[in-house]
C-alpha positions as CSV (number, residue, x, y, z in Angstrom):
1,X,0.0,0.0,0.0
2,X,2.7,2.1,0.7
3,X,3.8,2.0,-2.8
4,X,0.4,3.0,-4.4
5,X,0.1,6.0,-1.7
6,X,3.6,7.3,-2.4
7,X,3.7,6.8,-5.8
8,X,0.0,8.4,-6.3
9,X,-1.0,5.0,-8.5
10,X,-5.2,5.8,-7.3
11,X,-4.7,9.5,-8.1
12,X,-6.0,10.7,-5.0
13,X,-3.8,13.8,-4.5
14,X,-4.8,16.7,-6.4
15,X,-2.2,17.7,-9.1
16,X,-2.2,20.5,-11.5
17,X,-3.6,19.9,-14.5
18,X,-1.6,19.4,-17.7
19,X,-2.3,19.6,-21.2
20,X,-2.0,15.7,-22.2
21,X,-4.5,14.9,-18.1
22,X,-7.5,16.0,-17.9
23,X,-8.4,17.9,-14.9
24,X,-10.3,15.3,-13.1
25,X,-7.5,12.2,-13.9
26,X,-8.8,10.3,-10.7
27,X,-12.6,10.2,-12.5
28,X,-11.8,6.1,-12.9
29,X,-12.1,5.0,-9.8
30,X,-15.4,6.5,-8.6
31,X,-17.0,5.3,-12.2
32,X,-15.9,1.8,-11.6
33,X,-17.7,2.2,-8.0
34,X,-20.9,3.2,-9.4
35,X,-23.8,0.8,-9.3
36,X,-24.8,1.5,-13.3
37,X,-22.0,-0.4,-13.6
38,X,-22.0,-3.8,-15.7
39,X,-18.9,-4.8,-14.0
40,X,-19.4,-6.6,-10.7
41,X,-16.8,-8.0,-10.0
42,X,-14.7,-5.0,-10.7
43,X,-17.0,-2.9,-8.5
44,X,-16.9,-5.4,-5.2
45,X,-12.8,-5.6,-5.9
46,X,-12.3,-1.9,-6.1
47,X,-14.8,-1.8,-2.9
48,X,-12.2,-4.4,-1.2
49,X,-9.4,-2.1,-2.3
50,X,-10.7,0.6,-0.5
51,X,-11.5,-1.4,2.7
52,X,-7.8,-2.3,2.6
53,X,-6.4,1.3,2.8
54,X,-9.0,2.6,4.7
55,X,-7.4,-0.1,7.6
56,X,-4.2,2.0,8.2
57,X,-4.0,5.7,8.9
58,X,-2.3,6.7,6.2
59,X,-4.3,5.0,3.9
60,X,-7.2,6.8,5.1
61,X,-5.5,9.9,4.9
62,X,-4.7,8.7,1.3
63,X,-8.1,8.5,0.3
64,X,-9.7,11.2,1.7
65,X,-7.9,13.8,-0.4
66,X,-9.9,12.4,-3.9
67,X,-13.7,13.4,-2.0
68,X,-15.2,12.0,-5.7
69,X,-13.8,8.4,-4.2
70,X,-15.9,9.0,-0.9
71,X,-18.8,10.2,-2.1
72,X,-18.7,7.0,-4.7
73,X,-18.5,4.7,-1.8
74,X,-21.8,6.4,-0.4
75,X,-23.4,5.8,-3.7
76,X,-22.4,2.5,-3.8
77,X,-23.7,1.8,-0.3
78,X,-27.5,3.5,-0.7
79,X,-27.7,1.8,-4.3
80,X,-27.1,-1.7,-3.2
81,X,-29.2,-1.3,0.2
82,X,-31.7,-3.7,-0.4
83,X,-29.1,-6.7,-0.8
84,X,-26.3,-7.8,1.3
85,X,-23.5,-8.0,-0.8
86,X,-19.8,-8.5,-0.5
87,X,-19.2,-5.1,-2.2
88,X,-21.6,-3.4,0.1
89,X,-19.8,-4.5,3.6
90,X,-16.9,-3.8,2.0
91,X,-18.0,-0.1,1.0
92,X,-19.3,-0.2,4.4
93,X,-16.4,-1.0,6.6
94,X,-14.2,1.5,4.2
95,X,-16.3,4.2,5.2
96,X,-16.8,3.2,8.9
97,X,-12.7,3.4,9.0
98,X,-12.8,6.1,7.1
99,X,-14.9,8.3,9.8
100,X,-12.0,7.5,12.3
101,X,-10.0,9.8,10.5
């Protein structure tokens, strides 16, 4: 984890926008969250993924800097309310940790 946070790999951290990035570069991850997606899978790993940083301090200090990734994780959580799903605990328990911060 430590790699992906100091090496930006989740584009959390705000950067200044360059001509060949867009100005929202970290736009990926909160689409791959969203419940309109077709990829399930995808969705409960990147869910997982966030759980994982979300354990440790810095993580969560990580991923709080990229709100878009929160407030995707919210989403996910009132979308998938009716159904107990492995990608909903894990959205869940990210944001749980992520309230400790």
């Amino acid at each position: 984890m430590q790699y992906y946070m100091s090496n930006d790999l989740l584009e959390c951290r705000k950067a200044p926008p360059t001509s060949s990035t867009s100005s929202s570069a970290s736009a990926i991850l909160p689409l791959l969250l969203s419940i309109n997606s077709q990829h399930v899978a995808v969705r409960e790993q990147v869910a997982r993924l966030f759980n994982a940083f979300s354990s440790l301090s810095s993580g969560r200090g990580y991923l709080v800097e990229a709100p878009a990734i929160v407030m995707a994780l919210l989403d996910l959580l009132y979308g998938e309310r009716l159904e107990d799903t492995a990608t909903r605990r894990n959205a869940l328990g990210a944001i749980q940790k992520l309230s400790l911060r």
